[in-house]
C-alpha positions in Angstrom: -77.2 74.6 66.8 -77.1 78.2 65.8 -80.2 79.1 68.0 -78.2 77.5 70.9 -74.6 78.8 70.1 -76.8 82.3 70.1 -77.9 81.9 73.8 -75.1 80.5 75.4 -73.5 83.8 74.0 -76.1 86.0 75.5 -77.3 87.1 72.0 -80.6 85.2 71.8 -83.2 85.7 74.4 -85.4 82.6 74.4 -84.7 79.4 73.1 -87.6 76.9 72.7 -87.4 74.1 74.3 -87.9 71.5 72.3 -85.2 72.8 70.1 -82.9 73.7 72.9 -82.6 69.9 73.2 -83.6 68.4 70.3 -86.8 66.7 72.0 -87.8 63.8 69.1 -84.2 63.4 68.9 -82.8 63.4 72.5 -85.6 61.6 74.1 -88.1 59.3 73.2 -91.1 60.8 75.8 -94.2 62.3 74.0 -94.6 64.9 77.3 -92.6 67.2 79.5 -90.7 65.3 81.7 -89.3 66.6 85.4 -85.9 65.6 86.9 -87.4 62.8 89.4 -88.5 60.7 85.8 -85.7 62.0 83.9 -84.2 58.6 83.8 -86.5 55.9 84.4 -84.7 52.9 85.8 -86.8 49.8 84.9 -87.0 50.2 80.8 -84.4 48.4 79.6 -84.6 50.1 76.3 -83.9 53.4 78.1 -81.2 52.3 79.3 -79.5 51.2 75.6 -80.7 54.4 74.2 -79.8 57.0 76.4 -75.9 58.1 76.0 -76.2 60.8 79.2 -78.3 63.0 81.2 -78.5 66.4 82.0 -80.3 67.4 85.3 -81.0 70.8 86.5 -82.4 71.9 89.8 -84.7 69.1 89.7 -85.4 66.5 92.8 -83.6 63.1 92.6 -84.0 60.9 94.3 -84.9 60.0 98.5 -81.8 58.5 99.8 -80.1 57.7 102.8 -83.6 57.7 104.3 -84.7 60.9 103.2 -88.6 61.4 102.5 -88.1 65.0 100.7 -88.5 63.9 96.9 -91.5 61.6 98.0 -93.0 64.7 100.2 -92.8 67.1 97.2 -94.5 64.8 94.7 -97.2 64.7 97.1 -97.1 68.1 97.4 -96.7 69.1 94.1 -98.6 66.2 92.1 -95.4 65.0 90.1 -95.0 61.7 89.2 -91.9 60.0 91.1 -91.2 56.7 89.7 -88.0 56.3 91.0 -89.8 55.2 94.8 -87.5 53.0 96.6 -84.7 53.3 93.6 -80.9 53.5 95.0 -77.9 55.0 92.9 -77.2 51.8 91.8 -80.1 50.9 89.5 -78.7 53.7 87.6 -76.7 52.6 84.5 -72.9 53.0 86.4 -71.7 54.1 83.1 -74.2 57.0 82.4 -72.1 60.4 82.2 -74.2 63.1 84.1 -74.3 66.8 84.1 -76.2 68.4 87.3 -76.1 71.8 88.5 -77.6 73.1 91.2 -79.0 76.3 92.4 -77.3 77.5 95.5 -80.8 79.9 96.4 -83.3 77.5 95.9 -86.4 77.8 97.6 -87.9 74.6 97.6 -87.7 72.4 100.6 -85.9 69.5 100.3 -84.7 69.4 96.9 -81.1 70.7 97.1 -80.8 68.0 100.4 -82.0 65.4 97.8 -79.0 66.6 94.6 -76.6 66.8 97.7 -76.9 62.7 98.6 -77.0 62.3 95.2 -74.1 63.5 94.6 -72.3 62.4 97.5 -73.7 58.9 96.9 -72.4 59.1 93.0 -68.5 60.2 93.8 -68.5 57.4 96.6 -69.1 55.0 93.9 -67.0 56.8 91.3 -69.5 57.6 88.8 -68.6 60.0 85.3 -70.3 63.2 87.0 -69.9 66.6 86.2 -71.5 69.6 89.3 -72.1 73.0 88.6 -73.5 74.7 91.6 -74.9 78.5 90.9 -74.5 79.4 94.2 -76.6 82.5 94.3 -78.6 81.6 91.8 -82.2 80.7 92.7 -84.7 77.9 91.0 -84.6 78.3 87.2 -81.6 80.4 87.2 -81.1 79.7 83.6 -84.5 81.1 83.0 -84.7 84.1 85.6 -81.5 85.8 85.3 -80.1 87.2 82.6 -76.0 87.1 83.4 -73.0 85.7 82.9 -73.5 83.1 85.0 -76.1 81.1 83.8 -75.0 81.9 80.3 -71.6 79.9 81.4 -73.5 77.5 83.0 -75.2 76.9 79.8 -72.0 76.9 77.7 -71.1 74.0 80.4 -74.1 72.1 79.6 -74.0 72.4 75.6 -69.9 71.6 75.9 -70.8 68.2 77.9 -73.2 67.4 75.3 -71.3 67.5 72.4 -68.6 65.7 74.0 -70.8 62.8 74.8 -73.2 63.0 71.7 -71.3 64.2 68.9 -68.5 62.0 67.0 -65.6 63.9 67.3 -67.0 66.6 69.2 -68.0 68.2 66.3 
């Protein structure tokens, strides 16, 4: 935790990533996962094991009609396994954490966090929104500020509240 205490402060300047979240113990996926197949719906197991989910300037999912996530994969060549899933195959107990960059540049994506979001306070769901709003894609990475630093103390604070006992 020291490594991460030491970023969110401003003090360290790189965190590896696989410590930055704990990989072996926060998720069970042997590769680098994006956003879009950040929470798979149809493995039940998944769903018993994972407490909450932290999503960052990542494409959700098409809703509402919306084709951007599926054009992107495309695009892109990322896996989207959430085709055709709705809001509601999500757990409806599954605290989330998503921020969003307010610059982003690419197409679509901040249209497909915005009807997630809408869609996830329509149904009341445990959700917690940053939005960087002049931050661009990988703000957390590309700017060294106080922002992003908060916006990381953010993160780390929802974590601990939902994975430690006690907070602690």
């Amino acid at each position: 935790m020291r490594q991460i205490d030491d970023y969110a402060a401003g003090t360290a300047k790189a965190v590896p990533y696989d410590r930055l979240i704990g990989t072996a113990e926060a998720v069970p996926y042997d590769r680098p996962i994006g956003t879009a197949e950040a929470v798979p719906h149809d493995r039940q197991e998944w769903r018993d094991f994972i407490k909450c989910a932290v999503l960052l300037y990542g494409f959700m999912l098409d809703l509402d009609g919306a084709t951007g996530v599926a054009e992107a994969a495309q695009m892109f060549r990322f896996t989207n396994p959430n085709a055709g899933k709705s809001i509601d195959d999500l757990p409806a107990t599954l605290p989330l954490f998503v921020a969003r960059a307010g610059q982003e540049q690419f197409a679509h994506l901040n249209d497909s966090i915005d009807r997630f979001l809408a869609q996830a306070v329509a149904r009341n769901r445990p959700i917690t929104f940053v939005n960087h709003a002049t931050g661009p894609h990988s703000f957390d990475l590309l700017h060294d500020s106080e922002t992003p630093r908060e916006i990381i103390r953010q993160i780390l604070s929802f974590l601990r509240s939902q994975l430690l006992v006690d907070g602690a």
